[in-house]
PyMOL Python script that loads the backbone (N, CA, C, O; Angstrom):
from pymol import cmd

cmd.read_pdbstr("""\
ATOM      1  N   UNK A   1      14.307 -11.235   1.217  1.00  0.00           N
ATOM      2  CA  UNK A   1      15.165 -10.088   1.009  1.00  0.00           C
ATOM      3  C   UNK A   1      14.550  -8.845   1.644  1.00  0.00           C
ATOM      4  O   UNK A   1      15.167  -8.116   2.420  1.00  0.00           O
ATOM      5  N   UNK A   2      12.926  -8.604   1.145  1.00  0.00           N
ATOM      6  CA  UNK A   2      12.457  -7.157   1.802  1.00  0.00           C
ATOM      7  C   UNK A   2      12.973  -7.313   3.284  1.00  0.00           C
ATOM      8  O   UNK A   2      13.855  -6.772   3.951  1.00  0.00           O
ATOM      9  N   UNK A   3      12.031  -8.293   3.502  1.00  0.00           N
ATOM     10  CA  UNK A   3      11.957  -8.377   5.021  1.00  0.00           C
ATOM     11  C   UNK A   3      12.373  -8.109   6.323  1.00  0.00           C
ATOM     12  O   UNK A   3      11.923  -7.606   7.353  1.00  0.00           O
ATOM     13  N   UNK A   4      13.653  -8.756   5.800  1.00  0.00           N
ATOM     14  CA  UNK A   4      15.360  -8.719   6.766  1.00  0.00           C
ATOM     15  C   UNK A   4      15.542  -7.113   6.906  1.00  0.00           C
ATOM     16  O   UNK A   4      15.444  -6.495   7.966  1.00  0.00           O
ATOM     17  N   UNK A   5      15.868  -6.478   5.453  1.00  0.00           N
ATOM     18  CA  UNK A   5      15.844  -4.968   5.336  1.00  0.00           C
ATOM     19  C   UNK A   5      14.725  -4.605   6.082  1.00  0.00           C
ATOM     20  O   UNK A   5      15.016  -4.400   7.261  1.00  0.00           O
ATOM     21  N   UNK A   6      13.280  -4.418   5.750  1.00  0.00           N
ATOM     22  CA  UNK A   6      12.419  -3.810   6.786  1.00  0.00           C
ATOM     23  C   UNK A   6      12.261  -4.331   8.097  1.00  0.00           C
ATOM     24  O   UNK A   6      11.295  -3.827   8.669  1.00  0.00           O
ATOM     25  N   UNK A   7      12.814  -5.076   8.689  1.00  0.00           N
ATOM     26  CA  UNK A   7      12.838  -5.364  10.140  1.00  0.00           C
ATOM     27  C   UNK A   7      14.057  -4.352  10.876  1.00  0.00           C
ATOM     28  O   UNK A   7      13.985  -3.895  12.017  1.00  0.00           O
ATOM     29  N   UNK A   8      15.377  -4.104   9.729  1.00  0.00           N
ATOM     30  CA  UNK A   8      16.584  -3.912   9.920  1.00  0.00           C
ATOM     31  C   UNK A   8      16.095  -2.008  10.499  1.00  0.00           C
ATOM     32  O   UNK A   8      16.221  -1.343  11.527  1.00  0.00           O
ATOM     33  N   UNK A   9      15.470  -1.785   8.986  1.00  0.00           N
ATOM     34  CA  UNK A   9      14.796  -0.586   9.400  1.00  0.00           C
ATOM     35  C   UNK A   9      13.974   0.084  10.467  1.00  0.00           C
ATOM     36  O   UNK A   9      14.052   1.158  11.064  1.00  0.00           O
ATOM     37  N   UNK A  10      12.969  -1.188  10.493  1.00  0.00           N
ATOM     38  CA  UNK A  10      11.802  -1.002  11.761  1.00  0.00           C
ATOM     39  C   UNK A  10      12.868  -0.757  13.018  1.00  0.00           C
ATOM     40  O   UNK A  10      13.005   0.372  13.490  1.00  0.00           O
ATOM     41  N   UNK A  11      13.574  -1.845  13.499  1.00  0.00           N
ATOM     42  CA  UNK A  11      14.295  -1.313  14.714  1.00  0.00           C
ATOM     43  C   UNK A  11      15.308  -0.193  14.644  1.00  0.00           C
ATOM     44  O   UNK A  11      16.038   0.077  15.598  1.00  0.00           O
ATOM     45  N   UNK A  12      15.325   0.236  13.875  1.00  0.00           N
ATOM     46  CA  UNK A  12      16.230   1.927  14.020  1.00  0.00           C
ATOM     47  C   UNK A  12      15.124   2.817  14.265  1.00  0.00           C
ATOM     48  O   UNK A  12      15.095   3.630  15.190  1.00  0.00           O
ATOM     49  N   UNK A  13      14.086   2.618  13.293  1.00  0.00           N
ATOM     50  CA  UNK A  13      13.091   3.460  13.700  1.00  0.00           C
ATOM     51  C   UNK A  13      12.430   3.400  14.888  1.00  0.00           C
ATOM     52  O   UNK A  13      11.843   4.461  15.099  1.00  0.00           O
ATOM     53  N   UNK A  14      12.221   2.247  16.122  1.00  0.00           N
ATOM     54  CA  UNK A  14      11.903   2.353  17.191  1.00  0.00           C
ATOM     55  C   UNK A  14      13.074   2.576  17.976  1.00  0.00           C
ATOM     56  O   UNK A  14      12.747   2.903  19.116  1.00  0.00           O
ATOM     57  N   UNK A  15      14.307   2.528  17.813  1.00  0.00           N
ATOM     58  CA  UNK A  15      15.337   2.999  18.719  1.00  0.00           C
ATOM     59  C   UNK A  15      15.396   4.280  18.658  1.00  0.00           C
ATOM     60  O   UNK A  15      15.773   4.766  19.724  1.00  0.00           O
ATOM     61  N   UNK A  16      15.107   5.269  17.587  1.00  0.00           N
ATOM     62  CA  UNK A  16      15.344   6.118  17.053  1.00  0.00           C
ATOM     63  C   UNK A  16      13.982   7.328  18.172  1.00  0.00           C
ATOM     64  O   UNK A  16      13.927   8.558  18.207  1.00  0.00           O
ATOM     65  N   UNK A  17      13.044   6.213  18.958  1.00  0.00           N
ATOM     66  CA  UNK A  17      12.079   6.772  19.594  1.00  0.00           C
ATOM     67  C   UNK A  17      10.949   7.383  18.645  1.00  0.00           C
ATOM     68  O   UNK A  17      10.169   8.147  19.214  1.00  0.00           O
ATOM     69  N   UNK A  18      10.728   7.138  17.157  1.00  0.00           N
ATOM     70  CA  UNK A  18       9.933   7.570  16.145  1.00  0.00           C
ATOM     71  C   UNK A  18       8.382   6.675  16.359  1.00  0.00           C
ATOM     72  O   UNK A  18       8.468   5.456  16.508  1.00  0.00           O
ATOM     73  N   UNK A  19       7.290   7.194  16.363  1.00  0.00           N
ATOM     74  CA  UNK A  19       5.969   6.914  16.948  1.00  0.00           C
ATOM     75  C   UNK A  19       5.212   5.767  15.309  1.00  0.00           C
ATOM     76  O   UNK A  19       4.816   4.604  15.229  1.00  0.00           O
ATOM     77  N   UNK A  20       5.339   6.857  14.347  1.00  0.00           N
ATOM     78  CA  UNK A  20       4.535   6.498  13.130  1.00  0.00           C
ATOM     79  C   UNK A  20       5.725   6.721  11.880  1.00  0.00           C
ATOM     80  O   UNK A  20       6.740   7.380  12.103  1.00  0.00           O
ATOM     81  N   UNK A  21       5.537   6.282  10.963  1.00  0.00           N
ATOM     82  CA  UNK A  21       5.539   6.864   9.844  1.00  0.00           C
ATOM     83  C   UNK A  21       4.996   6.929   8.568  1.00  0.00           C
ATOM     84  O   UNK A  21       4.605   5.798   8.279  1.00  0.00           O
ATOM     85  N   UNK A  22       4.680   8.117   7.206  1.00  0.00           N
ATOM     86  CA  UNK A  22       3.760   7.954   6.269  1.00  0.00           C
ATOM     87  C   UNK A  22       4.204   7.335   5.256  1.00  0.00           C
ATOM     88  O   UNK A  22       3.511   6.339   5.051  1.00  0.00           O
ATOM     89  N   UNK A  23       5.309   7.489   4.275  1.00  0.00           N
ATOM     90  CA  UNK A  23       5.862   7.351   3.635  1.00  0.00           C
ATOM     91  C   UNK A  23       6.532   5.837   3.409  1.00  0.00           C
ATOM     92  O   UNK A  23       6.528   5.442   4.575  1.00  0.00           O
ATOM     93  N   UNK A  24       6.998   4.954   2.770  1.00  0.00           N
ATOM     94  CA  UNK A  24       7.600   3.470   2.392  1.00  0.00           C
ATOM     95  C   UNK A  24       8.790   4.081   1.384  1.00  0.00           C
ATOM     96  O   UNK A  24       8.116   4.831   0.678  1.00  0.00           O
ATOM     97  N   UNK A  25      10.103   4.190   0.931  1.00  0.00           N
ATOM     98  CA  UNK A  25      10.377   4.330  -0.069  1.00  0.00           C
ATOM     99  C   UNK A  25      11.672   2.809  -0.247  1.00  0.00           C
ATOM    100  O   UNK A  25      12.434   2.208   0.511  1.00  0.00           O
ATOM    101  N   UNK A  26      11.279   2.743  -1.741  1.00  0.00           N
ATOM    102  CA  UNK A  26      12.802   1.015  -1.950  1.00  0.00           C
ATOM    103  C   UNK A  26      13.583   1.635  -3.058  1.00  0.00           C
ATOM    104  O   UNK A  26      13.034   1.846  -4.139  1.00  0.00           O
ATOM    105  N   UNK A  27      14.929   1.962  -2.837  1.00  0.00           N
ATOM    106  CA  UNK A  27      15.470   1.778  -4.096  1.00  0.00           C
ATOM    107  C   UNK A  27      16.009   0.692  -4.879  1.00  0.00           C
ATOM    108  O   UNK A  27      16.627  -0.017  -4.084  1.00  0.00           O
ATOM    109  N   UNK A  28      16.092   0.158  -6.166  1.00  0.00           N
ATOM    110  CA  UNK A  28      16.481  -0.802  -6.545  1.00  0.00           C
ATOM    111  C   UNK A  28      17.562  -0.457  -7.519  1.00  0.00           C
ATOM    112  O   UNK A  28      17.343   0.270  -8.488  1.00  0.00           O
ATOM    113  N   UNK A  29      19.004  -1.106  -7.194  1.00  0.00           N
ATOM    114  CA  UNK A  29      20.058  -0.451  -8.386  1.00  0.00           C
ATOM    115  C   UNK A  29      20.161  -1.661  -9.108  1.00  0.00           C
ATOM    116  O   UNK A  29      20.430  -2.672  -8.459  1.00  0.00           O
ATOM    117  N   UNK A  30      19.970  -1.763 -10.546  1.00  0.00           N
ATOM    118  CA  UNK A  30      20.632  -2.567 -11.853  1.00  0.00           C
ATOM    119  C   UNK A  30      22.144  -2.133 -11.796  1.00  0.00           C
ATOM    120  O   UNK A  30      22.470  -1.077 -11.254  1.00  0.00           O
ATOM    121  N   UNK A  31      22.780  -2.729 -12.202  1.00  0.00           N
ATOM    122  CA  UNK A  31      24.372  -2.859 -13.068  1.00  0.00           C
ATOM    123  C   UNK A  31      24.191  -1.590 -13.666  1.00  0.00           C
ATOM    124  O   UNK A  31      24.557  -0.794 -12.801  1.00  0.00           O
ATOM    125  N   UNK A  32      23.788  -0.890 -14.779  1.00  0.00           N
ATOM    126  CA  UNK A  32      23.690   0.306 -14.942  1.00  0.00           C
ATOM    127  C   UNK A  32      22.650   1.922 -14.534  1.00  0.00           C
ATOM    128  O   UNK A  32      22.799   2.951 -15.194  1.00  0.00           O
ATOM    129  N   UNK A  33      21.902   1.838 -13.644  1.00  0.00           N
ATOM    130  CA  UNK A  33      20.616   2.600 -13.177  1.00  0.00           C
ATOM    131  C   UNK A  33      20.140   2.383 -11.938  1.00  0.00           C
ATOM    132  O   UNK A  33      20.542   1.560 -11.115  1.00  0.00           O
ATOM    133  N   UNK A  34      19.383   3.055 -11.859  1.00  0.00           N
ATOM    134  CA  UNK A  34      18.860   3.013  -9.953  1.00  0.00           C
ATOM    135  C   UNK A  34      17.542   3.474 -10.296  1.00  0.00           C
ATOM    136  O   UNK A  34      17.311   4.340 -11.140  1.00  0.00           O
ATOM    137  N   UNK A  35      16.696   2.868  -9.615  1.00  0.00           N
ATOM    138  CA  UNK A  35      14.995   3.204  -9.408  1.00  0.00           C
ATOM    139  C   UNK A  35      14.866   3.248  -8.180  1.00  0.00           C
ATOM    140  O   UNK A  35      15.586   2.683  -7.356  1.00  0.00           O
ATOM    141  N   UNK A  36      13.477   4.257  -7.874  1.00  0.00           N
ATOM    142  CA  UNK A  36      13.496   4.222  -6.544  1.00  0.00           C
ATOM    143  C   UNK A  36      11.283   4.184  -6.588  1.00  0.00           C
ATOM    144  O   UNK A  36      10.619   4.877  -7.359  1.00  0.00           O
ATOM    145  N   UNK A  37      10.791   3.358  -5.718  1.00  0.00           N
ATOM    146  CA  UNK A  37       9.188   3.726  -5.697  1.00  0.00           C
ATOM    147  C   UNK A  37       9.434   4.196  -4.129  1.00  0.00           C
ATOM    148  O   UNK A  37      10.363   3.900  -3.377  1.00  0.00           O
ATOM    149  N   UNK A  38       8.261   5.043  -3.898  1.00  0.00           N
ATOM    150  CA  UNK A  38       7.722   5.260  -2.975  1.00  0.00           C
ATOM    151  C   UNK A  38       5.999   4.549  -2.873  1.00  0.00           C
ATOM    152  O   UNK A  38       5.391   4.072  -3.832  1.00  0.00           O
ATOM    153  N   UNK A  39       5.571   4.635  -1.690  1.00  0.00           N
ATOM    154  CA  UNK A  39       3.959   4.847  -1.412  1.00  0.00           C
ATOM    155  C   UNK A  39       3.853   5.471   0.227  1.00  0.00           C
ATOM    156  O   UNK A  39       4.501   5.202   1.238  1.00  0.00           O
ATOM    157  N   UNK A  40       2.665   6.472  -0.048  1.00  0.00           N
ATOM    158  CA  UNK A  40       2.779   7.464   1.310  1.00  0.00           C
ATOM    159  C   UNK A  40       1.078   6.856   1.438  1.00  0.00           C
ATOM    160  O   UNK A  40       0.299   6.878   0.485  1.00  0.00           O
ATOM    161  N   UNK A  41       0.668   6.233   3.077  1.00  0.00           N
ATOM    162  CA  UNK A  41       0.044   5.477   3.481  1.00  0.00           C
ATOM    163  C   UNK A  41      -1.238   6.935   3.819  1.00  0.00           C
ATOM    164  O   UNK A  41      -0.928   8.014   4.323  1.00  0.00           O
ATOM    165  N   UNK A  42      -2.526   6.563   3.406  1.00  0.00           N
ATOM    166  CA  UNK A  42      -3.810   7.826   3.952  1.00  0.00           C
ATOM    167  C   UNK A  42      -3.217   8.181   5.193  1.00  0.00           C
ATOM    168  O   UNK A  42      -2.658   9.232   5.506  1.00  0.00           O
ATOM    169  N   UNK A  43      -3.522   6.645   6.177  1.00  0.00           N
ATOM    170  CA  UNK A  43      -2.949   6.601   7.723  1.00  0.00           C
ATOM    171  C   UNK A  43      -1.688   6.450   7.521  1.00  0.00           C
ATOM    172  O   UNK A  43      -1.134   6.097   6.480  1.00  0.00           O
ATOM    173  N   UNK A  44      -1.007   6.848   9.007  1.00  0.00           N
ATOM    174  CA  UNK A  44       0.504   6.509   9.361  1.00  0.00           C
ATOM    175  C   UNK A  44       0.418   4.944   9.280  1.00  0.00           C
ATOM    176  O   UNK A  44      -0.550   4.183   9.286  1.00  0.00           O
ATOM    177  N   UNK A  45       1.828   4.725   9.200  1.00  0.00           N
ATOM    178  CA  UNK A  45       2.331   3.299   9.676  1.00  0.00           C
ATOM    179  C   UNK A  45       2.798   3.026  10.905  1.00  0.00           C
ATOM    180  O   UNK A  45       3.458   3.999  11.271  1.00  0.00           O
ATOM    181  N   UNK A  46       2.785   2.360  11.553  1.00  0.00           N
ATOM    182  CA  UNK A  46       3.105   2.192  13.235  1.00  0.00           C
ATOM    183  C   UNK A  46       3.731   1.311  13.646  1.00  0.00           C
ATOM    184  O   UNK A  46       4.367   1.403  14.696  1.00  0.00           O
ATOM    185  N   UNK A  47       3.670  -0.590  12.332  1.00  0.00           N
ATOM    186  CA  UNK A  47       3.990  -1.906  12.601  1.00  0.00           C
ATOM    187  C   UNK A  47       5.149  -1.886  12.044  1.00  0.00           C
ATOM    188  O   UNK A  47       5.528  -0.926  11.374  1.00  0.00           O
ATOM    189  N   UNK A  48       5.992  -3.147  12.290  1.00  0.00           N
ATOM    190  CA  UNK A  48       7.161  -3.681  11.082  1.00  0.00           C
ATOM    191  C   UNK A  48       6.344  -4.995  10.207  1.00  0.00           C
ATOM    192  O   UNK A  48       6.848  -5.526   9.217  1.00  0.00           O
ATOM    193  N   UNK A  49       4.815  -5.441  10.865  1.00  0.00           N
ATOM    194  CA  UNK A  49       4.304  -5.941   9.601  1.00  0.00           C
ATOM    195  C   UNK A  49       3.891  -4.979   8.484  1.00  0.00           C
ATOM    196  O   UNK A  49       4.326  -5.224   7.359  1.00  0.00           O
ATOM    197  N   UNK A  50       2.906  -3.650   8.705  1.00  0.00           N
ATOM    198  CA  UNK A  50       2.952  -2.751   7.845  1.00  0.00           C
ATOM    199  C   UNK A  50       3.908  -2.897   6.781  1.00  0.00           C
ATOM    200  O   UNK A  50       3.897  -3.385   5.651  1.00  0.00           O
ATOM    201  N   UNK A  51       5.048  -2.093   7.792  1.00  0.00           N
ATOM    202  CA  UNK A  51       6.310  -1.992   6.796  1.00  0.00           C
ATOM    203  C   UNK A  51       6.697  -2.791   5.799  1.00  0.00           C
ATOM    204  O   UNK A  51       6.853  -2.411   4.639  1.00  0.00           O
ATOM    205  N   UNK A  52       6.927  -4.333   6.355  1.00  0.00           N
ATOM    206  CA  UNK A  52       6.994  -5.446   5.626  1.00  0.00           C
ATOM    207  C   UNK A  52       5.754  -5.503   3.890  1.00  0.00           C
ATOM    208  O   UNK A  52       5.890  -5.503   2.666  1.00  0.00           O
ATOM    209  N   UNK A  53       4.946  -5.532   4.643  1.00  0.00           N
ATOM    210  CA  UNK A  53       3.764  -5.282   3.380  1.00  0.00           C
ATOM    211  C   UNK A  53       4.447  -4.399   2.177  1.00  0.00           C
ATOM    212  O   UNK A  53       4.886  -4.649   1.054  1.00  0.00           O
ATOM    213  N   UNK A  54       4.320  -3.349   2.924  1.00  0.00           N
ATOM    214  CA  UNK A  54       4.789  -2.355   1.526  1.00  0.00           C
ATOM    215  C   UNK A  54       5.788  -2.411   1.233  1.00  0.00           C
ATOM    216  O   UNK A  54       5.740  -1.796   0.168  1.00  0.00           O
ATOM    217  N   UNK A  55       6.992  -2.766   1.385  1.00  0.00           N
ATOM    218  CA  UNK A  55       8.142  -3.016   1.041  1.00  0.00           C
ATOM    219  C   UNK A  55       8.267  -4.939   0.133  1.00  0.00           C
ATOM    220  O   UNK A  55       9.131  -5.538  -0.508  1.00  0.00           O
ATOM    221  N   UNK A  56       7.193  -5.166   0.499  1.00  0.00           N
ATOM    222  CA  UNK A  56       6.771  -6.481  -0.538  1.00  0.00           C
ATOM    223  C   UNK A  56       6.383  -5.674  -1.505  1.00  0.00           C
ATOM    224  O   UNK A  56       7.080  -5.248  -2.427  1.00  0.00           O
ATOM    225  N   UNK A  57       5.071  -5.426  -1.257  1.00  0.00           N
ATOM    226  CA  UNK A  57       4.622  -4.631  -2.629  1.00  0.00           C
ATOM    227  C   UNK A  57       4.841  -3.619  -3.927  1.00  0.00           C
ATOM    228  O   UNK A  57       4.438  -3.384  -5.066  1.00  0.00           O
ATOM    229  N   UNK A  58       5.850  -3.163  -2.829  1.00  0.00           N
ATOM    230  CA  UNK A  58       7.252  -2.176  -3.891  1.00  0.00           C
ATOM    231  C   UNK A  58       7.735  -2.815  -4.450  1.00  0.00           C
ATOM    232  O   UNK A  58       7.639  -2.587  -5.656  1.00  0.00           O
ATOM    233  N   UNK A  59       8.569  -4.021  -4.045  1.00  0.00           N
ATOM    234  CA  UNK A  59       9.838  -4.968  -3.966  1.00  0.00           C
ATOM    235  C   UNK A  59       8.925  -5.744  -5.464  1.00  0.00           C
ATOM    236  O   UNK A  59       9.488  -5.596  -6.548  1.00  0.00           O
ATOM    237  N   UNK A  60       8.073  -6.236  -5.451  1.00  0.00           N
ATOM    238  CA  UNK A  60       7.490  -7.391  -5.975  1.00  0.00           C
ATOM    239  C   UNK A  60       7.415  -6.950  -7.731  1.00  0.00           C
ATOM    240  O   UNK A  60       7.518  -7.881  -8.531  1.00  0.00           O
ATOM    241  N   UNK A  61       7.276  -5.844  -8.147  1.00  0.00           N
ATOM    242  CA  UNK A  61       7.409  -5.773  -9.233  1.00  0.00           C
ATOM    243  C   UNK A  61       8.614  -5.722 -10.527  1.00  0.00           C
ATOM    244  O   UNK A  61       8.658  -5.836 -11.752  1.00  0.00           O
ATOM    245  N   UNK A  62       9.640  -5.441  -9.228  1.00  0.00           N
ATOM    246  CA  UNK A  62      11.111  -5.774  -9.883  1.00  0.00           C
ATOM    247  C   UNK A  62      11.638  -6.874 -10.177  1.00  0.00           C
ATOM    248  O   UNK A  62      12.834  -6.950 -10.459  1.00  0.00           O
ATOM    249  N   UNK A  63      10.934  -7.784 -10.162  1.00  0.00           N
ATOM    250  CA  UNK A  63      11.093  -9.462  -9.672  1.00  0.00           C
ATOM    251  C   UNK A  63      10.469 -10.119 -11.365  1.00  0.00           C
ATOM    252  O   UNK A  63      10.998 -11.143 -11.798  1.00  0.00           O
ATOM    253  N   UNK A  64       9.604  -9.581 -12.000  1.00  0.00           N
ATOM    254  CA  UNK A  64       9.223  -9.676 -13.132  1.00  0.00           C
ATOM    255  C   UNK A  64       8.911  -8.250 -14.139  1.00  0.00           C
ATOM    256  O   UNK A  64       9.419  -7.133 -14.234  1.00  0.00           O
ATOM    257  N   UNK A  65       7.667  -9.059 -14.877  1.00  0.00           N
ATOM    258  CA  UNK A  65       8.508  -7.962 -16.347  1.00  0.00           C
ATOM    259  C   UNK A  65       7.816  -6.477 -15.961  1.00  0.00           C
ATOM    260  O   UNK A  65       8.077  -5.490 -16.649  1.00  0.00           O
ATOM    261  N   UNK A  66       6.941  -6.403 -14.840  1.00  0.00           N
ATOM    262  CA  UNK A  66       6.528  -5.663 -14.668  1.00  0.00           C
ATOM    263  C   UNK A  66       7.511  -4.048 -14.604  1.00  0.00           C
ATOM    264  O   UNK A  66       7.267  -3.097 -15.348  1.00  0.00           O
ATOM    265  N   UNK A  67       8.279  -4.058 -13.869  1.00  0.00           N
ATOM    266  CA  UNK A  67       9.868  -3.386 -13.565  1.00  0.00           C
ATOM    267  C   UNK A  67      10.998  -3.273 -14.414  1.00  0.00           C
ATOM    268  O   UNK A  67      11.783  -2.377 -14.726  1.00  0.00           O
ATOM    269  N   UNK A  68      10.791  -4.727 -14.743  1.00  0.00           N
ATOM    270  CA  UNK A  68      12.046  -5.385 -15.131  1.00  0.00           C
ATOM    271  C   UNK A  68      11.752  -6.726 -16.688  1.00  0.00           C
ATOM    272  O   UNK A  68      11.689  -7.955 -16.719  1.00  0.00           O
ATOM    273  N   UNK A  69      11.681  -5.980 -17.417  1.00  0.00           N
ATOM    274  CA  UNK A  69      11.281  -6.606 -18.497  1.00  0.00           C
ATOM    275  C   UNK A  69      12.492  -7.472 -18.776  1.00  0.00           C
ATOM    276  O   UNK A  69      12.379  -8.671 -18.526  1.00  0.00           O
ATOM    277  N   UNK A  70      13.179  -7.200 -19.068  1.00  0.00           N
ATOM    278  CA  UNK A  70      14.908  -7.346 -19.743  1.00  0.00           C
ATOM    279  C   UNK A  70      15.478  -8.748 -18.488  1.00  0.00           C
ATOM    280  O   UNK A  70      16.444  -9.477 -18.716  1.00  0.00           O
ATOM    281  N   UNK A  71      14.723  -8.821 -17.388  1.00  0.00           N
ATOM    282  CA  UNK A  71      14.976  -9.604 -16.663  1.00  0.00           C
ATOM    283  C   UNK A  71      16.723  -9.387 -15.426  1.00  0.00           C
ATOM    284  O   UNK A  71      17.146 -10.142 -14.551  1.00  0.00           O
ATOM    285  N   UNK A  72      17.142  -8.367 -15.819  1.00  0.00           N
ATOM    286  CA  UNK A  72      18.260  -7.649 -15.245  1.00  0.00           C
ATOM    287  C   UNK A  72      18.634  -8.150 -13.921  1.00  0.00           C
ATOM    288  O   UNK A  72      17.645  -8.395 -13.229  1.00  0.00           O
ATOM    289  N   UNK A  73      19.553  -8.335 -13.461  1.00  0.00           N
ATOM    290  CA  UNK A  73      19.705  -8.428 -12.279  1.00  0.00           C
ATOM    291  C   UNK A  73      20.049  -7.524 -11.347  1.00  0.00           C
ATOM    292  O   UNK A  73      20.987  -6.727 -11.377  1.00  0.00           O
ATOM    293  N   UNK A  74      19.012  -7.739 -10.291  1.00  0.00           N
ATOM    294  CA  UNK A  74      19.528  -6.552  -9.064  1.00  0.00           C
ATOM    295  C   UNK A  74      20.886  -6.750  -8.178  1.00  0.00           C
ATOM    296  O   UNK A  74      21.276  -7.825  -7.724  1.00  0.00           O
ATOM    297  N   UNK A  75      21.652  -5.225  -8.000  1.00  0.00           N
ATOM    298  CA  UNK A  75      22.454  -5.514  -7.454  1.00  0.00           C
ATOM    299  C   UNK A  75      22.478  -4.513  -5.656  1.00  0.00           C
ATOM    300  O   UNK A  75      23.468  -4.636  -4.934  1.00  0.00           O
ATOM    301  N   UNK A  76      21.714  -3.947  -5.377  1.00  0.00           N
ATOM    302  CA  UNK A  76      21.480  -3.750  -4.336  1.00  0.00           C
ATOM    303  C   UNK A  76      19.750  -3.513  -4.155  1.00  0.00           C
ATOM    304  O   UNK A  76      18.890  -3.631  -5.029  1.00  0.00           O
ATOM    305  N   UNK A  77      19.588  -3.158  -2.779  1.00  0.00           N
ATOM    306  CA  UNK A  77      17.960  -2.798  -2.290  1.00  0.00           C
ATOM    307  C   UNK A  77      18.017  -2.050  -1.053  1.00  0.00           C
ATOM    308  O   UNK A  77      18.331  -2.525   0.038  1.00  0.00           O
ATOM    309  N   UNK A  78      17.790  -1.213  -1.219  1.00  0.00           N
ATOM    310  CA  UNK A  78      17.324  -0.621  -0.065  1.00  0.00           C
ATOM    311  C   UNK A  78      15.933   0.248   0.623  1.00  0.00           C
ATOM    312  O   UNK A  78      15.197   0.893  -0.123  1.00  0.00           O
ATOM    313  N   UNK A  79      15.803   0.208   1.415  1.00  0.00           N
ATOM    314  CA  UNK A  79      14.410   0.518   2.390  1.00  0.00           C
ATOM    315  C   UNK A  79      14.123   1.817   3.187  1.00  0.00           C
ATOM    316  O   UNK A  79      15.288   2.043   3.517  1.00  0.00           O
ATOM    317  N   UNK A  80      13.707   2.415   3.508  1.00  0.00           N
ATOM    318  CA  UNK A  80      13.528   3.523   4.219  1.00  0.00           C
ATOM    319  C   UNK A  80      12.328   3.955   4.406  1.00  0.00           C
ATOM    320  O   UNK A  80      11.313   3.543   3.843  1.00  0.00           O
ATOM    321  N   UNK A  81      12.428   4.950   5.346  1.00  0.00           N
ATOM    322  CA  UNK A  81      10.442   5.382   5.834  1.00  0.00           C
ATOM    323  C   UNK A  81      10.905   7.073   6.110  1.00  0.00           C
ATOM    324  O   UNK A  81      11.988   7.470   6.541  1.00  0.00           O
ATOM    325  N   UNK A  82       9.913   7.750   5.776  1.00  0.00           N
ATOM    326  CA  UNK A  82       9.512   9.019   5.747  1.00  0.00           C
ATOM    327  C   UNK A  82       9.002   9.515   6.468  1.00  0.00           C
ATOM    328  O   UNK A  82       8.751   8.883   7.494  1.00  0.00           O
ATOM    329  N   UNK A  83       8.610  10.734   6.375  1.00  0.00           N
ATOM    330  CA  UNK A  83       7.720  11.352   7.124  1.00  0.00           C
ATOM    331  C   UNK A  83       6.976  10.834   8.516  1.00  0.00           C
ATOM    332  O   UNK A  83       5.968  10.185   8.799  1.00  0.00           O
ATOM    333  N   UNK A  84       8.273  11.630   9.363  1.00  0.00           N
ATOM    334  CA  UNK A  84       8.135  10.166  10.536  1.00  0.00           C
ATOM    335  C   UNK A  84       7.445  11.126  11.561  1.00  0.00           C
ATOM    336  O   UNK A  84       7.557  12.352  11.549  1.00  0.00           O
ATOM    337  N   UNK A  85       6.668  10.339  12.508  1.00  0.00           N
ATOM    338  CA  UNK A  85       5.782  11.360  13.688  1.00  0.00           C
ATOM    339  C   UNK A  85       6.746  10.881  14.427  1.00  0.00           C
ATOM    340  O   UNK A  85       7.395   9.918  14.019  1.00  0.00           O
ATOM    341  N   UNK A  86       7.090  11.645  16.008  1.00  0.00           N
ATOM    342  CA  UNK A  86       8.395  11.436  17.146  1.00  0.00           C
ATOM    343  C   UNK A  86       7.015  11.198  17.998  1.00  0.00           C
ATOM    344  O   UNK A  86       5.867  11.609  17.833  1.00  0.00           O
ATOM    345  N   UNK A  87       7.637  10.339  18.997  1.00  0.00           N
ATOM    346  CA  UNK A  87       6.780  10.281  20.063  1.00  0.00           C
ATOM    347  C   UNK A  87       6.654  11.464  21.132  1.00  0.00           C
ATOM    348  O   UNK A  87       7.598  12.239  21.288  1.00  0.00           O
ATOM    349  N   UNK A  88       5.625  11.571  21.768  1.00  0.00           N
ATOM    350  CA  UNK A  88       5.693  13.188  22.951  1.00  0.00           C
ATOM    351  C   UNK A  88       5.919  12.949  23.705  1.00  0.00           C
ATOM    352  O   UNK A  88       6.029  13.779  24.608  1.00  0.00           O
TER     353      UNK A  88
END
""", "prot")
cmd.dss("prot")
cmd.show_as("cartoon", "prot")
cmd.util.cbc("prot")
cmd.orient("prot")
C-alpha cells in the first residue's frame, strides 16, 4: 500500500524538477477521524527508497494496536513530502 503511494509521489516530485526533500507526512482516515504523522529527516531526502522507508515507518503503526487499538479499519492513505529544495 505505502509503496505504490510513495513511488506515485516520488515521480511528481522528480517531474516537478524538486532536488531534496525534509519532511515525510501520511494521513490515515478511519470511518469517523483522520490522523496525520509527520517525520522531518536531520538530512534531506533525495531517494524514492528513502521515501518508501518512512512512509513504512509512519504507515506501520496503524496496522496494530499501536495507532489503532480498536483495530478500525482504514479507509484512505495518503503521502506527501515537504519542505522541498528545487534544483538550480
Amino acid at each position: 500500500m505505502g509503496a505504490e503511494l510513495a513511488a506515485t509521489v516520488f515521480r511528481r516530485f522528480v517531474a516537478e524538477r524538486f532536488e531534496a526533500f525534509r519532511t515525510v507526512t501520511i494521513t490515515v482516515r478511519f470511518s469517523g477521524f483522520t490522523v496525520s504523522r509527520s517525520r522531518t529527516g536531520k538530512a534531506p531526502f533525495t531517494g524514492e527508497e528513502q521515501l518508501q522507508d518512512e512512509v513504512r515507518q509512519l504507515l506501520e503503526p496503524f496496522f496494530d494496536v499501536r495507532e489503532n487499538p480498536k483495530g478500525k479499519k482504514i479507509r484512505l492513505v495518503g503521502v506527501r513530502v515537504e519542505k522541498l529544495l528545487a534544483t538550480r
